[in-house]
C-alpha positions in Angstrom: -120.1 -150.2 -49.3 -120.7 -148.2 -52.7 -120.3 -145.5 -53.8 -122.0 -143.6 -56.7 -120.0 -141.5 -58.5 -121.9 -139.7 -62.0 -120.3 -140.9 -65.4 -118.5 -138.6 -67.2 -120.1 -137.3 -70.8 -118.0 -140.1 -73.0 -119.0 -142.8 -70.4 -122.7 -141.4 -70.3 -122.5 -142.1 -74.6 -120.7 -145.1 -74.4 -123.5 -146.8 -71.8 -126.7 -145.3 -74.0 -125.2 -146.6 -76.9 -124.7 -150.4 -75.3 -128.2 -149.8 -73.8 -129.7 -148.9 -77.3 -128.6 -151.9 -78.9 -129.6 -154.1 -76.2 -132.5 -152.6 -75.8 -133.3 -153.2 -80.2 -132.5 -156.5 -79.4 -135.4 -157.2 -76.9 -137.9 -155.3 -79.0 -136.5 -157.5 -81.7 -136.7 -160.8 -79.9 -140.4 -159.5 -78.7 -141.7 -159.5 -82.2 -141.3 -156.4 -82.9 -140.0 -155.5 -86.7 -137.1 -153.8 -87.8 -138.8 -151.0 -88.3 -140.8 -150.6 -84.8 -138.4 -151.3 -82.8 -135.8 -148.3 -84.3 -139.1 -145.8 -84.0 -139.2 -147.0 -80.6 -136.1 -146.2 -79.9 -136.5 -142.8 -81.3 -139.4 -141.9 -79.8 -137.8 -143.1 -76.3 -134.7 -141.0 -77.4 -136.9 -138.1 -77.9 -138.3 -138.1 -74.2 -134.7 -139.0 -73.1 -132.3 -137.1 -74.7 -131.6 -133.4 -75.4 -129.3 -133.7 -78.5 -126.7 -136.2 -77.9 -126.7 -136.0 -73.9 -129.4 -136.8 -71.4 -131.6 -134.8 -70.1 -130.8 -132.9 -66.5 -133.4 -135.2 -64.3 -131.5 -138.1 -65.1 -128.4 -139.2 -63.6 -125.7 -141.8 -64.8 -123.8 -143.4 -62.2 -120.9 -145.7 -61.6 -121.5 -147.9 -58.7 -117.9 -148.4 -57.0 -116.9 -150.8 -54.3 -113.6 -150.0 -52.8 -112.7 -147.7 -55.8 -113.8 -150.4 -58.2 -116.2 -150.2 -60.9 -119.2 -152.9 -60.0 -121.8 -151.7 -62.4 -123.8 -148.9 -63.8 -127.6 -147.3 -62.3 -129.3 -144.9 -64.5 -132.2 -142.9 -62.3 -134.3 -140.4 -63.5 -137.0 -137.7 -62.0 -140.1 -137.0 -63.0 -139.9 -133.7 -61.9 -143.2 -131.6 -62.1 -144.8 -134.6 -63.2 -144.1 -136.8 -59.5 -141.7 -134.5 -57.4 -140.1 -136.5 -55.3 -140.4 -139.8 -56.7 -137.6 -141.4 -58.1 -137.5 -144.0 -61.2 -134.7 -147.2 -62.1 -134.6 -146.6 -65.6 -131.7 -149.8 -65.7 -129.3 -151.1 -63.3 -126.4 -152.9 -64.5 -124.0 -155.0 -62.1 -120.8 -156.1 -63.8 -121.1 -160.1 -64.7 -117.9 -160.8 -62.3 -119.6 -159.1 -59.3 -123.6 -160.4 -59.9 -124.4 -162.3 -56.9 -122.8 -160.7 -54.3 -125.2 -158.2 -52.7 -124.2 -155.1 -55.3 -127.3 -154.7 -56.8 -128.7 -154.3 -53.4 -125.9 -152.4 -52.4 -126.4 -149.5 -55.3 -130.1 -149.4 -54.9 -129.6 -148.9 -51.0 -127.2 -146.4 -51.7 -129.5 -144.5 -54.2 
């Protein structure tokens, strides 16, 4: 079973700051130049982030199985825009637990 507990601030910086660099490395390895890709990231950052910290409609959550840490889910709202409807913005199950029904597991329990 998991559990989905919401990261705290300084795990919330530490995960957009992994995702941001992963994410430069995709746009990077998509042809994108150095150049695009950071005003990608910006411009993503903009509709993302208020300051430093997220937005209120979206939610940072550590997916834990019996008080363990399994992985990270980041879901947002639309909220005016598509009330009700829910978006995966990343899902991220911990290498040592992939392929054991977590990712199902924290999407069920979202």
């Amino acid at each position: 079973m998991i559990q989905l507990v919401t990261l705290t601030s300084a795990q919330t910086a530490q995960f957009l700051s992994a995702t941001w660099t992963d994410y430069r490395e995709s746009l990077l390895g998509a042809g994108f130049s150095e150049v695009e890709a950071d005003l990608n990231i910006e411009r993503n950052k903009l509709q993302i982030l208020d300051g430093e910290m997220p937005k209120p409609n979206h939610h940072f959550l550590d997916a834990q199985h019996e008080d363990v840490s399994v992985g990270t889910l980041w879901l947002a709202s639309r909220g005016d825009e598509s009330p009700g409807q829910w978006f995966v913005y990343d899902i991220a199950i911990r290498a040592d637990f992939r392929g054991q029904g977590f990712g199902r597991a924290t999407m069920q329990a979202a």
